[in-house]
SEKOLGU-83736 format. One record per atom (N, C-alpha, C, O, CB): residue in one letter; atom name; x, y, z. Coordinates in nm, 4 decimals, decimal comma. Glycine has a CB too. Layout:
<rs>
code A; site CA; x X; y Y; z Z
...
</rs>
This chain:
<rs>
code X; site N; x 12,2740; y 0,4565; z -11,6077
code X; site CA; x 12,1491; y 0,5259; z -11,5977
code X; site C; x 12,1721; y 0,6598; z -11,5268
code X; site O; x 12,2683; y 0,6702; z -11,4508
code X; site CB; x 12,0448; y 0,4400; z -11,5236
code X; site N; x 12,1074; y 0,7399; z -11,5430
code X; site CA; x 12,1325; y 0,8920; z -11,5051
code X; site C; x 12,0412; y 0,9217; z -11,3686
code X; site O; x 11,9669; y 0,8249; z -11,3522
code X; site CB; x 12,0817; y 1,0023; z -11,6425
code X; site N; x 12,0250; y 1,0045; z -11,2836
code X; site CA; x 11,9887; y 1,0196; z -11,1833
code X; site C; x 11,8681; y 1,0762; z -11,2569
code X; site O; x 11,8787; y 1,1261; z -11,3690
code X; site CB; x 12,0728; y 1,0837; z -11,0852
code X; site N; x 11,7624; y 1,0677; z -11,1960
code X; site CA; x 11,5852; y 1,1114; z -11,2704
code X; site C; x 11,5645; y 1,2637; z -11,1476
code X; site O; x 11,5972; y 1,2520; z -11,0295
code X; site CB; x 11,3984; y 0,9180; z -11,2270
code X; site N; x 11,5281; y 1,3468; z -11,1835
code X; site CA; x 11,5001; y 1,4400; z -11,1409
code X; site C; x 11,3695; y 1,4729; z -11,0905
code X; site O; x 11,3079; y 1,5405; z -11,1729
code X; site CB; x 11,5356; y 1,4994; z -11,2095
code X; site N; x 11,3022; y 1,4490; z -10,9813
code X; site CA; x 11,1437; y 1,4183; z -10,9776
code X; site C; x 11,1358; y 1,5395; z -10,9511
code X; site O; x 11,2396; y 1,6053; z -10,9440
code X; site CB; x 11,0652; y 1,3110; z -10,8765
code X; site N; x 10,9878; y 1,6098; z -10,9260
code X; site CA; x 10,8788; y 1,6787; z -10,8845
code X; site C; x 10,7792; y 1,6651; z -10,7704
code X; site O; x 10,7906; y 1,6038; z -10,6643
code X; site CB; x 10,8216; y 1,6767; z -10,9713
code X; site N; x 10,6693; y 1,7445; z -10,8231
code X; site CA; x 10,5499; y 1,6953; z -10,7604
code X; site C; x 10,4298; y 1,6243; z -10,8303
code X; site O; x 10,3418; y 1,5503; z -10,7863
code X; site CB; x 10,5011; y 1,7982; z -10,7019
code X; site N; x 10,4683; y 1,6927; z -11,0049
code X; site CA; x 10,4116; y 1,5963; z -11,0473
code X; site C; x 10,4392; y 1,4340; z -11,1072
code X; site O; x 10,3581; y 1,3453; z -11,1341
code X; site CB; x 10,3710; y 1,6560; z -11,1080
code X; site N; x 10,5885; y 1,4372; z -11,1151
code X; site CA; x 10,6531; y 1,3018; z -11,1433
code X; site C; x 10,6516; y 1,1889; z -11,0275
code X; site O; x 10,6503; y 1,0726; z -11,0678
code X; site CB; x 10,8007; y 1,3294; z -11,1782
code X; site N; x 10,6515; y 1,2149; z -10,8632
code X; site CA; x 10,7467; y 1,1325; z -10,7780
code X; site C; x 10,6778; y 1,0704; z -10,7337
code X; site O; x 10,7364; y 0,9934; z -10,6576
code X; site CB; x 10,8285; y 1,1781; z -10,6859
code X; site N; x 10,5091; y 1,0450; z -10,7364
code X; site CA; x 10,4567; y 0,9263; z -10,7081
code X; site C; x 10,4329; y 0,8162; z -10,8127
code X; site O; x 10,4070; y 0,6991; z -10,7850
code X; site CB; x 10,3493; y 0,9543; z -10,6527
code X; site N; x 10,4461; y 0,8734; z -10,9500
code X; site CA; x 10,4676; y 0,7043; z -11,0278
code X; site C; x 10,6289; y 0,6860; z -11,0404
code X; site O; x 10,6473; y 0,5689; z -11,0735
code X; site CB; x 10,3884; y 0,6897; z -11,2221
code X; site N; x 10,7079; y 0,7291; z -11,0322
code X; site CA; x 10,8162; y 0,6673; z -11,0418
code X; site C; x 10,8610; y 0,6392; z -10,9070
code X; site O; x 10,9719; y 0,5862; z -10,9147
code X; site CB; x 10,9036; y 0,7350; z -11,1185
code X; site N; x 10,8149; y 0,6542; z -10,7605
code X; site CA; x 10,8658; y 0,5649; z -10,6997
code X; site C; x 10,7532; y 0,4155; z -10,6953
code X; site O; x 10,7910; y 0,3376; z -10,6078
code X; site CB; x 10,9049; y 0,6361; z -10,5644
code X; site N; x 10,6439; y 0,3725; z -10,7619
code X; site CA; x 10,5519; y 0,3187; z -10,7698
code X; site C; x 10,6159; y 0,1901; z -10,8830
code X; site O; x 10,5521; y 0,0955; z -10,9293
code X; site CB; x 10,4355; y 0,4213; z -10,8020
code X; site N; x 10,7942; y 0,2334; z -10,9115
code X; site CA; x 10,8364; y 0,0935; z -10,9864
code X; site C; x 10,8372; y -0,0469; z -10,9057
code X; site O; x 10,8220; y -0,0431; z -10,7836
code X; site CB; x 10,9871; y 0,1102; z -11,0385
code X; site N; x 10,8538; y -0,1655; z -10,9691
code X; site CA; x 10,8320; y -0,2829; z -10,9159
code X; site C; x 11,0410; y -0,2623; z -10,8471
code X; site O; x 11,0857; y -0,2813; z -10,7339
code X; site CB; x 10,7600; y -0,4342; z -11,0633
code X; site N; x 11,1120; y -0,2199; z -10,9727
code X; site CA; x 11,2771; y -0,1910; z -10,8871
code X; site C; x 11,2731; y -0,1402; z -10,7606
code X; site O; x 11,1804; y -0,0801; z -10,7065
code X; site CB; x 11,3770; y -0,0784; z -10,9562
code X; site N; x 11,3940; y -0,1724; z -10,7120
code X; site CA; x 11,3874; y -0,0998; z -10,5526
code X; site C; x 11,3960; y 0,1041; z -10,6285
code X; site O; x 11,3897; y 0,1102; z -10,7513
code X; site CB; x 11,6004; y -0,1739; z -10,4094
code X; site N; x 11,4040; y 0,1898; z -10,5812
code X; site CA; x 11,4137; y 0,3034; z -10,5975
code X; site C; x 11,4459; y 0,3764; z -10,4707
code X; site O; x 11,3886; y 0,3766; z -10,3617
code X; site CB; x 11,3110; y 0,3387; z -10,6581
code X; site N; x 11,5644; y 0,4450; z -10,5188
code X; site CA; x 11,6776; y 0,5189; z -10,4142
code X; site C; x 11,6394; y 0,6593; z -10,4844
code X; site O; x 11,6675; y 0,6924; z -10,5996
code X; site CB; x 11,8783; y 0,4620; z -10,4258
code X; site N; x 11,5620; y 0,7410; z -10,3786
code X; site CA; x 11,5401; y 0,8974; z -10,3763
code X; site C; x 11,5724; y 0,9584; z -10,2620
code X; site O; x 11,5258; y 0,9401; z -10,1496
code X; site CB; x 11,4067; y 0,9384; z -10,3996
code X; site N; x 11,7176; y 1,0875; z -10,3256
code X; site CA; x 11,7741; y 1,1305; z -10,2199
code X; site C; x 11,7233; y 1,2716; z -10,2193
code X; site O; x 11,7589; y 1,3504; z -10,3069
code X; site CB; x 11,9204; y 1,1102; z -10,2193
code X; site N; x 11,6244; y 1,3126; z -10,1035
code X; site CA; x 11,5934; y 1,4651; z -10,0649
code X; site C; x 11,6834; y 1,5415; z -10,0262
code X; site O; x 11,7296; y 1,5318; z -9,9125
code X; site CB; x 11,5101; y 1,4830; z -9,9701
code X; site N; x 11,7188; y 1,6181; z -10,1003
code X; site CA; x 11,8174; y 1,7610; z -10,0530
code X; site C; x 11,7623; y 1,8762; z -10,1046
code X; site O; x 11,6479; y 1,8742; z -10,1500
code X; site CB; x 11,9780; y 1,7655; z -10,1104
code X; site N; x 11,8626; y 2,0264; z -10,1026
code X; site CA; x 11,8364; y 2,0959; z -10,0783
code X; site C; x 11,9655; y 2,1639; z -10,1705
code X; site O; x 12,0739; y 2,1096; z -10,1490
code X; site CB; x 11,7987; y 2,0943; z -9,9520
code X; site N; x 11,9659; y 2,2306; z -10,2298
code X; site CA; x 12,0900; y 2,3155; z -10,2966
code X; site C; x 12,1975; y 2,4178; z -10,2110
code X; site O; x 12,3110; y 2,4594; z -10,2342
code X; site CB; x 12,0202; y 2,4122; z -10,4016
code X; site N; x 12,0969; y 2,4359; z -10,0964
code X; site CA; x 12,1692; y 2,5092; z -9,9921
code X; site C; x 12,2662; y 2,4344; z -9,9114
code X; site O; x 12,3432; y 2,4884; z -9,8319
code X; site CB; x 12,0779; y 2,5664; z -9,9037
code X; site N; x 12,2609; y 2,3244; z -9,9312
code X; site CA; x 12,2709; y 2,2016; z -9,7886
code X; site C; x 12,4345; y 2,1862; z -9,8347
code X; site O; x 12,4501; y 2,1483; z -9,9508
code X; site CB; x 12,1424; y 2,0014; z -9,7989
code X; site N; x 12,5691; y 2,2144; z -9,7478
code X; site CA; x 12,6853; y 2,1363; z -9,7321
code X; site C; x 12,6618; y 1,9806; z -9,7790
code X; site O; x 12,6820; y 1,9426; z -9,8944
code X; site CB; x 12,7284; y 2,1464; z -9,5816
code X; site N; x 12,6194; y 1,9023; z -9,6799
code X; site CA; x 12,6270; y 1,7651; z -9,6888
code X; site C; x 12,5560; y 1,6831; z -9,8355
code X; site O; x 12,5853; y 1,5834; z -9,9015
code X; site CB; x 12,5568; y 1,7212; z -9,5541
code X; site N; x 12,4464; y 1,7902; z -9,8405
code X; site CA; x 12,3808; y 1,7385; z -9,9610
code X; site C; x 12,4910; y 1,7695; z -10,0871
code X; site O; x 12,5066; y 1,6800; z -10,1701
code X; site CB; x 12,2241; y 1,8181; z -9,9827
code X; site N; x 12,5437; y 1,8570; z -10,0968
code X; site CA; x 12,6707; y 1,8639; z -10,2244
code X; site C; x 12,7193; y 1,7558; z -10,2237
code X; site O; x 12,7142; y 1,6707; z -10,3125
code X; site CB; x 12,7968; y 1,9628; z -10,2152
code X; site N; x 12,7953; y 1,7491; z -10,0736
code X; site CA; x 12,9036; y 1,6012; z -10,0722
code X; site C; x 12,8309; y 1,4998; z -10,1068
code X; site O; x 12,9036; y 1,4104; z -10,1502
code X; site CB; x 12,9738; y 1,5507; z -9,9260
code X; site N; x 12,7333; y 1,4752; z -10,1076
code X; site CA; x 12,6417; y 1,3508; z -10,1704
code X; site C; x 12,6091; y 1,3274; z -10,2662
code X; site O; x 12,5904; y 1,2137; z -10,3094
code X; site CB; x 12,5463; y 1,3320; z -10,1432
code X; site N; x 12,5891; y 1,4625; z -10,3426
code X; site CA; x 12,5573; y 1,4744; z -10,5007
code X; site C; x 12,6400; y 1,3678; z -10,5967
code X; site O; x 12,5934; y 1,2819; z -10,6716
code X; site CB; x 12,5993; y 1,6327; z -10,5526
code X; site N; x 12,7571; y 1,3966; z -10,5740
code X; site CA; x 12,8628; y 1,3403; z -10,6924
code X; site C; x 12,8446; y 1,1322; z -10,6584
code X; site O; x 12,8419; y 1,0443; z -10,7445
code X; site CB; x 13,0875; y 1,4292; z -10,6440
code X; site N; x 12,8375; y 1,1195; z -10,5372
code X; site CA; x 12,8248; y 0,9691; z -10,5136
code X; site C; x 12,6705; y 0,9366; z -10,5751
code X; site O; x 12,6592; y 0,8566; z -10,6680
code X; site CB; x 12,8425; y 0,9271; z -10,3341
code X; site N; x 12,5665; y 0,9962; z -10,5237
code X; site CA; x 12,4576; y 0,9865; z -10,6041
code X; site C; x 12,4814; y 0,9320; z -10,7604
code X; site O; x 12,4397; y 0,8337; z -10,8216
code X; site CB; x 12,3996; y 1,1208; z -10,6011
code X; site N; x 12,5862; y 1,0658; z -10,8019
code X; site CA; x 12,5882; y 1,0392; z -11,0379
code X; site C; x 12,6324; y 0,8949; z -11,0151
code X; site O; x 12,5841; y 0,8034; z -11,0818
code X; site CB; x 12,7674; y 1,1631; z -11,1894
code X; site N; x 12,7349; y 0,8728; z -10,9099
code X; site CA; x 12,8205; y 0,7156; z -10,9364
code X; site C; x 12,7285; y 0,6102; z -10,9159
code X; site O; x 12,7221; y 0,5061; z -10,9814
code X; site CB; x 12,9539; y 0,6794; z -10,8257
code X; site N; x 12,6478; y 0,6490; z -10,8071
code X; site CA; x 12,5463; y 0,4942; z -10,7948
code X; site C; x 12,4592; y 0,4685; z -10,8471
code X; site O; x 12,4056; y 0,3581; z -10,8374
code X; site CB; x 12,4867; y 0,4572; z -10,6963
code X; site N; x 12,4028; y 0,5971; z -10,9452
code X; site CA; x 12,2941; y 0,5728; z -11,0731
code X; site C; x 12,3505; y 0,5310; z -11,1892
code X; site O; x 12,2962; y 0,4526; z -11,2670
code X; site CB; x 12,2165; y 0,6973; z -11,1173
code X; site N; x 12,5068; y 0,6031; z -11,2110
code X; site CA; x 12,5798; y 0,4951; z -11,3201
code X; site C; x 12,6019; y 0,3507; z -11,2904
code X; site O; x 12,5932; y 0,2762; z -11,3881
code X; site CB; x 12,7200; y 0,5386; z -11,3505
code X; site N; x 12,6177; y 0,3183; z -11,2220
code X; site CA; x 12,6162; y 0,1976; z -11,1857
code X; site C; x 12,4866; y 0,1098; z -11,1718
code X; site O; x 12,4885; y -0,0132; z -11,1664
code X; site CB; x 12,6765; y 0,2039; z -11,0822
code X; site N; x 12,3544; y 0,2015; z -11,1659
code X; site CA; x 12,1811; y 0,0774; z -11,1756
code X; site C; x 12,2401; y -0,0309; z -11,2287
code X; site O; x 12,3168; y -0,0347; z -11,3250
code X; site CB; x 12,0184; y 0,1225; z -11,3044
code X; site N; x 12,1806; y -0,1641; z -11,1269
code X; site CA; x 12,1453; y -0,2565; z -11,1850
code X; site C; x 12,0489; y -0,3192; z -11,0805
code X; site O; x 12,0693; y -0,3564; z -10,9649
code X; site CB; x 12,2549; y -0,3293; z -11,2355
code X; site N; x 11,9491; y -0,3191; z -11,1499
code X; site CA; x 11,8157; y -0,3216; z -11,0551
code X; site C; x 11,7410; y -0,2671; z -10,9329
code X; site O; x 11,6675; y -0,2925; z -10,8375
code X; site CB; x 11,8122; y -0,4063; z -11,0239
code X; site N; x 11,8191; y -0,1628; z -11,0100
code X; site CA; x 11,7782; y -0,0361; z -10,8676
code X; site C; x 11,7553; y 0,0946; z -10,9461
code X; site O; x 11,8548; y 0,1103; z -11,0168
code X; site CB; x 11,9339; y 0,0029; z -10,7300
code X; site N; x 11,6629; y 0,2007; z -10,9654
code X; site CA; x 11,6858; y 0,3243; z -10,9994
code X; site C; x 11,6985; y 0,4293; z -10,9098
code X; site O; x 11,6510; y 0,4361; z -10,7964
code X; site CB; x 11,6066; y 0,3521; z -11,0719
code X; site N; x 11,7876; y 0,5371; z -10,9879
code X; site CA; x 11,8172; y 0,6563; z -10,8386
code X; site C; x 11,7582; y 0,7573; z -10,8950
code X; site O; x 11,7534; y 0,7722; z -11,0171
code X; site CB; x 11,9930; y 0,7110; z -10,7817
code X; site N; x 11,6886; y 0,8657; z -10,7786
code X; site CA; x 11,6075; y 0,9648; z -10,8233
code X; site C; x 11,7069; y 1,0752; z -10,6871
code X; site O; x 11,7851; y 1,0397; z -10,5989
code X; site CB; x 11,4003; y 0,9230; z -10,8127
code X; site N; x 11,6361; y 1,2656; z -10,7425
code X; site CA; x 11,7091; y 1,3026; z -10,6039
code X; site C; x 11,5363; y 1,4320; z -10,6481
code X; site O; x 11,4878; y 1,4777; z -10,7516
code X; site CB; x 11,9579; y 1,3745; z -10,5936
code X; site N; x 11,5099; y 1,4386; z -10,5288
code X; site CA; x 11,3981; y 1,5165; z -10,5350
code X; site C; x 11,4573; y 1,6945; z -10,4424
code X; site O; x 11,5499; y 1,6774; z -10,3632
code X; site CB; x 11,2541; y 1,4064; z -10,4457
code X; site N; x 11,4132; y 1,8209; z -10,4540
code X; site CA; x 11,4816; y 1,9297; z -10,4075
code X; site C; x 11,3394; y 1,9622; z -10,3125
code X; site O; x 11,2201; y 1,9799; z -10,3372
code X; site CB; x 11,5460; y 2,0503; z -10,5355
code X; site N; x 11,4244; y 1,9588; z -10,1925
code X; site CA; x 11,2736; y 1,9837; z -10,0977
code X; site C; x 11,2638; y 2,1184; z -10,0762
code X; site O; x 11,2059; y 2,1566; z -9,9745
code X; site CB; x 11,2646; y 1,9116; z -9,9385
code X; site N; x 11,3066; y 2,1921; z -10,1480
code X; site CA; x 11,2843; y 2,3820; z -10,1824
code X; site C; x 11,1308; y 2,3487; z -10,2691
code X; site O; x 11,0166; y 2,3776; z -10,2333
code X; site CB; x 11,4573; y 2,4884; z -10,3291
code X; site N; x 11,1851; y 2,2652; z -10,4167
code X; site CA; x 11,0858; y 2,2898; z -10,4684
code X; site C; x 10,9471; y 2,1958; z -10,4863
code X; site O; x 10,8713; y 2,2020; z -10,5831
code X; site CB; x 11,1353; y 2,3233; z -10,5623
code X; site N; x 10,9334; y 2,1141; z -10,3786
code X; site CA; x 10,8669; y 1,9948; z -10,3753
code X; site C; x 10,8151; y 1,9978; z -10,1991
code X; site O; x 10,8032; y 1,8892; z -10,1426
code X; site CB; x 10,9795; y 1,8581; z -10,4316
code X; site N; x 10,7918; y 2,1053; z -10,1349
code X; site CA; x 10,7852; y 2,0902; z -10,0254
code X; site C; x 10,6639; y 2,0305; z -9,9663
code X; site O; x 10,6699; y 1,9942; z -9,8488
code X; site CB; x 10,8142; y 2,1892; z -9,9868
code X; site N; x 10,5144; y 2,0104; z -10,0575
code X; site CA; x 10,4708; y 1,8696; z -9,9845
code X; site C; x 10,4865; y 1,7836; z -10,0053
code X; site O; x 10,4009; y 1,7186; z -9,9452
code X; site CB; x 10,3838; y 1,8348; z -9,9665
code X; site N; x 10,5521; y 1,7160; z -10,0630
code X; site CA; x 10,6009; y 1,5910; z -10,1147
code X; site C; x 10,7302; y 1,5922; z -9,9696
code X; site O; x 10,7129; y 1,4909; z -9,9019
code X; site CB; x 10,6640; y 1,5995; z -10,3169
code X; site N; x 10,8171; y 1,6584; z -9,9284
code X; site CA; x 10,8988; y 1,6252; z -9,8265
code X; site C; x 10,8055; y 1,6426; z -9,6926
code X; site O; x 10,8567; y 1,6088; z -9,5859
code X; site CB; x 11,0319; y 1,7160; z -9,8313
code X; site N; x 10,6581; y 1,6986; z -9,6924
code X; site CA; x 10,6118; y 1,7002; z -9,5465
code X; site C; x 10,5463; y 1,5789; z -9,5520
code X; site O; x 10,5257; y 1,5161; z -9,4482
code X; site CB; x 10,5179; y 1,8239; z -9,4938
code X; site N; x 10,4984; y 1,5236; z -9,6975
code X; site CA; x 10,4059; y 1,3814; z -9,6723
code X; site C; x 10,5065; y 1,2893; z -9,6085
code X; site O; x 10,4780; y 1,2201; z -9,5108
code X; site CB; x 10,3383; y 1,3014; z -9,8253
code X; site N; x 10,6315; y 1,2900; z -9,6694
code X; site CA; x 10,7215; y 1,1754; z -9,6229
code X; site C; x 10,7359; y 1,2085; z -9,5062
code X; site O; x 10,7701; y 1,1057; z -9,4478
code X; site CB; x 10,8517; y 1,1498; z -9,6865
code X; site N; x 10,7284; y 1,3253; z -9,4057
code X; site CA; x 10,8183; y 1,3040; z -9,3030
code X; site C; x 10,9784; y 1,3545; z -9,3147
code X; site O; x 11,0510; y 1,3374; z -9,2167
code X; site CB; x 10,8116; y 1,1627; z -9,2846
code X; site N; x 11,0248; y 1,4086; z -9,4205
code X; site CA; x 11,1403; y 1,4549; z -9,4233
code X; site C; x 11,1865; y 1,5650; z -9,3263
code X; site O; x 11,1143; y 1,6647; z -9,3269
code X; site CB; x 11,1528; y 1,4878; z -9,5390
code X; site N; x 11,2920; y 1,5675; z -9,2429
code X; site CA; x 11,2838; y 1,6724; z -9,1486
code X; site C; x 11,4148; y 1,7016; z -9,0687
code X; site O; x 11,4406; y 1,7550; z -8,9609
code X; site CB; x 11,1755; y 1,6404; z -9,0567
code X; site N; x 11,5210; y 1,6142; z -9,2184
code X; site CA; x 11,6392; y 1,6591; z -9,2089
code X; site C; x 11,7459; y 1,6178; z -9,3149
code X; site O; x 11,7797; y 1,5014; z -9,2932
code X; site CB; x 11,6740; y 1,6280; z -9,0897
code X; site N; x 11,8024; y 1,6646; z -9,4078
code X; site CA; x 11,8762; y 1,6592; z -9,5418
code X; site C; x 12,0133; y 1,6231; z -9,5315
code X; site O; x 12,0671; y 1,6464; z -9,4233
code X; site CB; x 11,8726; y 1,7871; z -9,6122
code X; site N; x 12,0869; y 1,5663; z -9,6299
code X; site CA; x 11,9883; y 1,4665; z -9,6776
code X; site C; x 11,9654; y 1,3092; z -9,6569
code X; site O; x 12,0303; y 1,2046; z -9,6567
code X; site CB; x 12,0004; y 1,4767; z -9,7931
code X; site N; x 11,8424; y 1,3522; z -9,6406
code X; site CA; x 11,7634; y 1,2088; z -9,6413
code X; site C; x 11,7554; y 1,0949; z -9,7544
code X; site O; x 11,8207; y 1,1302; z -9,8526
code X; site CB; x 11,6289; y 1,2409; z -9,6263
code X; site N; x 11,7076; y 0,9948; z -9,7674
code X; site CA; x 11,7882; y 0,8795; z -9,8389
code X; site C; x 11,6504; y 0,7882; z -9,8618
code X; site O; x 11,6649; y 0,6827; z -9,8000
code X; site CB; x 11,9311; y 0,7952; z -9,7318
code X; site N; x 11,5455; y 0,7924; z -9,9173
code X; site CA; x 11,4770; y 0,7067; z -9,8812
code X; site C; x 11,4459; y 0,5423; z -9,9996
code X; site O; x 11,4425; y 0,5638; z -10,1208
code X; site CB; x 11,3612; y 0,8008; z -9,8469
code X; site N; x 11,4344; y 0,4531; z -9,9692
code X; site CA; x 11,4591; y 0,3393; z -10,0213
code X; site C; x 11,2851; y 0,3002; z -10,0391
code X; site O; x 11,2144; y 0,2682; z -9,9435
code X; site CB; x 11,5673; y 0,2403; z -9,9201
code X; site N; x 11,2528; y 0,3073; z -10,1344
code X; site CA; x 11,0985; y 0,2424; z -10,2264
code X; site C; x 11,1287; y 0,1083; z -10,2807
code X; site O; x 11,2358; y 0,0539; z -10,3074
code X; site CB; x 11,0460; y 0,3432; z -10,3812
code X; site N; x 10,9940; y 0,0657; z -10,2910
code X; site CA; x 10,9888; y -0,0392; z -10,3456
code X; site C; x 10,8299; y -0,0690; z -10,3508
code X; site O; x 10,7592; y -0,0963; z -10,2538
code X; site CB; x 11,0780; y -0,1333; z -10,2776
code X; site N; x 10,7694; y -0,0517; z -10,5541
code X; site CA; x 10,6283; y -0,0409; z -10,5367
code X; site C; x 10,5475; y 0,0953; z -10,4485
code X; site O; x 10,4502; y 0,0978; z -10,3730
code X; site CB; x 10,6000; y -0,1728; z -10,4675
code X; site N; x 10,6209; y 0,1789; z -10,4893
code X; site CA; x 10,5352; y 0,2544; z -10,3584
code X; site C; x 10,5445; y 0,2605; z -10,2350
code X; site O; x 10,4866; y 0,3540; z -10,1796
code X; site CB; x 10,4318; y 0,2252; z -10,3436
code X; site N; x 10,6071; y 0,1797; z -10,1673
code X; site CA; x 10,6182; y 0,1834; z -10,0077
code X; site C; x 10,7555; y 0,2147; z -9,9423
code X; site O; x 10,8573; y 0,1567; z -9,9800
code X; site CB; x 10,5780; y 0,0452; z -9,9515
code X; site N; x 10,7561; y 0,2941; z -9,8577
code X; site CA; x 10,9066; y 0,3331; z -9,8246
code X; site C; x 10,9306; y 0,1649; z -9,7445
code X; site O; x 10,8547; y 0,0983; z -9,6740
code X; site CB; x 10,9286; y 0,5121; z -9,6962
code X; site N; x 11,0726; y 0,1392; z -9,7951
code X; site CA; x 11,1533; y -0,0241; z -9,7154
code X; site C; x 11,2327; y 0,0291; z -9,6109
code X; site O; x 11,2388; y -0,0251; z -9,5005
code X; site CB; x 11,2803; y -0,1334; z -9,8273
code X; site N; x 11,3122; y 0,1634; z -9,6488
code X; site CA; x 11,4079; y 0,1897; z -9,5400
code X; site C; x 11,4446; y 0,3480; z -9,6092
code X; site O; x 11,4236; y 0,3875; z -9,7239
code X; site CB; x 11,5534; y 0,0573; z -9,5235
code X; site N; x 11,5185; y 0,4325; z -9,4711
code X; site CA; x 11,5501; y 0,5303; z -9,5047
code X; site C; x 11,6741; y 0,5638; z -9,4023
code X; site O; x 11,6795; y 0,5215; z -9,2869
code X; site CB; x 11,4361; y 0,6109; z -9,5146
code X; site N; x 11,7953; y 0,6663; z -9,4790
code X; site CA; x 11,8514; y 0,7098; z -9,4230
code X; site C; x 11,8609; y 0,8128; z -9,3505
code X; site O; x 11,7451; y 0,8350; z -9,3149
code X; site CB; x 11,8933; y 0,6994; z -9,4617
code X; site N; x 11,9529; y 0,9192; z -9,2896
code X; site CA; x 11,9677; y 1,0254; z -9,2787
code X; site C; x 12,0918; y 1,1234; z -9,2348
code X; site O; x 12,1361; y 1,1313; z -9,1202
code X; site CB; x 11,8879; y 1,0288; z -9,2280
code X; site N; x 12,1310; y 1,1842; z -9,3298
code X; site CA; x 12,2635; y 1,1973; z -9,3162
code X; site C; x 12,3128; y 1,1824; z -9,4680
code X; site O; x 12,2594; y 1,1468; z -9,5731
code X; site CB; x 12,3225; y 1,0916; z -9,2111
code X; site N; x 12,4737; y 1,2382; z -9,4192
code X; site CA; x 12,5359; y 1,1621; z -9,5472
code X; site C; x 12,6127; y 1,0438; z -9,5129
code X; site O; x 12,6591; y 1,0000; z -9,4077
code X; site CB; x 12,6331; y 1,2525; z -9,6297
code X; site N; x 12,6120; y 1,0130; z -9,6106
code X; site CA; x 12,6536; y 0,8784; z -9,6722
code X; site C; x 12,7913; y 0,8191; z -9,7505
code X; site O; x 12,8432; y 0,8659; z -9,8519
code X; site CB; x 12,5625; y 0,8644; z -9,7585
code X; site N; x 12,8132; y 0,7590; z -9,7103
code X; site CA; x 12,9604; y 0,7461; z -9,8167
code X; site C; x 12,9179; y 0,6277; z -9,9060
code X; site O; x 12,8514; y 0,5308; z -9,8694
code X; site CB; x 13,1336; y 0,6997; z -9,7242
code X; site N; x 12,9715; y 0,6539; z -10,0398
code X; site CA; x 12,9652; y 0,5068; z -10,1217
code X; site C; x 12,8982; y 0,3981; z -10,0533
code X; site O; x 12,7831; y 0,3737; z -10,0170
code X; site CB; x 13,1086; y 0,4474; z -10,1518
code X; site N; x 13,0515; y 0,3215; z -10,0469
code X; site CA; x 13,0400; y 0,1722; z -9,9569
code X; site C; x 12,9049; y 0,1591; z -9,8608
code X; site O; x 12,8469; y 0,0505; z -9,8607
code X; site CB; x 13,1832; y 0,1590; z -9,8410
code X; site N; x 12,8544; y 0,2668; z -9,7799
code X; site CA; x 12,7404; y 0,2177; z -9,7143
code X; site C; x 12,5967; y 0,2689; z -9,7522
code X; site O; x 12,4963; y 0,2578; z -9,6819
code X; site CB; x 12,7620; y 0,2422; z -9,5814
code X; site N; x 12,6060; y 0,3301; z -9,8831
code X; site CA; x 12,4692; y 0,3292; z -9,9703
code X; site C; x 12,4671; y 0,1972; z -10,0689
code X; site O; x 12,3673; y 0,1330; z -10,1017
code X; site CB; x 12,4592; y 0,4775; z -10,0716
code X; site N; x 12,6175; y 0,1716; z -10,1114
code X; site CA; x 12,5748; y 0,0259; z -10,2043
code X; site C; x 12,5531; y -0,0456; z -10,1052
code X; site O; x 12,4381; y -0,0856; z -10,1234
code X; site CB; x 12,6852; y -0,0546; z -10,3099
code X; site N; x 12,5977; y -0,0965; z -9,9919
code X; site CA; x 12,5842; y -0,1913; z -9,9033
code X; site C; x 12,4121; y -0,1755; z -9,9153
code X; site O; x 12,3488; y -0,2516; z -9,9885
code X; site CB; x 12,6712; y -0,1639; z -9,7500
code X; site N; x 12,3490; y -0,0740; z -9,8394
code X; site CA; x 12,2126; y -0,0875; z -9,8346
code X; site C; x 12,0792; y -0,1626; z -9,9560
code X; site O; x 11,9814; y -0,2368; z -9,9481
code X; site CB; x 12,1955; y 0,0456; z -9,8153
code X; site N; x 12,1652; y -0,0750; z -10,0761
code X; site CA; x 12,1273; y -0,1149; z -10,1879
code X; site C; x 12,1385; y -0,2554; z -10,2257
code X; site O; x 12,0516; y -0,2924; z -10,3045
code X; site CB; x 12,1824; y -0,0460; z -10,2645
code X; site N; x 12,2121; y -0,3307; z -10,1941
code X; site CA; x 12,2038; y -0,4608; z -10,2232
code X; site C; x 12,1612; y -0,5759; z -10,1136
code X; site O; x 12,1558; y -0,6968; z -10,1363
code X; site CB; x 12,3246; y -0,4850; z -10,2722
code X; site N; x 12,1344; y -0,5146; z -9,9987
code X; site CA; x 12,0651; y -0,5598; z -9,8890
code X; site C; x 11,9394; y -0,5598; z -9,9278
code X; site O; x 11,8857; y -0,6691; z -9,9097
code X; site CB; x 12,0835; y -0,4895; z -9,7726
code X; site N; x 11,8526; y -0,4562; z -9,9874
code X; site CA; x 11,7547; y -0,3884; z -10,0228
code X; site C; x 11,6844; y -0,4530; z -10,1630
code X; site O; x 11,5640; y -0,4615; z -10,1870
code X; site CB; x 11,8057; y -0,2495; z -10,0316
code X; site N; x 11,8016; y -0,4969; z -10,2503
code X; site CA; x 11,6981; y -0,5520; z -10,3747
code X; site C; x 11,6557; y -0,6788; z -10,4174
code X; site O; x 11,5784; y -0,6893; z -10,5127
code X; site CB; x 11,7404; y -0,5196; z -10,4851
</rs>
């Protein structure tokens, strides 16, 4: 599955799936958010009962003040609509799948 590219008008029904849903807020400017990018493509190729989204808090900036976003990138874990858990920082592989399967 491919990483979904949200908005402002897409990112409240698609985190509103019954799947867990992994949406990572960054920023194109952001160091850390690059290094995250490429693990992001790997852990959406890999869905299985999880979908991954990455939202750009340049161009979505109330959507990152409703959440509370207020440092990149952030990691946040849905389910139905409700944030379950969130990160912050980057991330390596091993401890985003770890979460992810804690999580679904």
């Amino acid at each position: 599955m491919e990483i979904k590219h949200l908005n402002d008008e897409n990112f409240k029904e698609f985190i509103e799936q019954k799947e867990l849903t992994v949406v990572d807020f960054f920023a194109q400017w952001c160091p850390p958010c690059k290094m995250l990018a490429p693990i992001m493509e790997e852990i959406a190729q890999e869905a299985d009962g999880y979908q991954v989204a990455k939202i750009d808090i340049d161009q979505a900036i109330d959507i990152a003040n409703e959440y509370g976003v207020m440092s990149i990138p952030t990691i946040i874990f849905y389910k139905e609509g409700q944030e379950i858990e969130r990160l912050v920082g980057f991330r390596n592989k091993d401890e985003l799948m770890d979460e992810i399967k804690k999580l679904k």
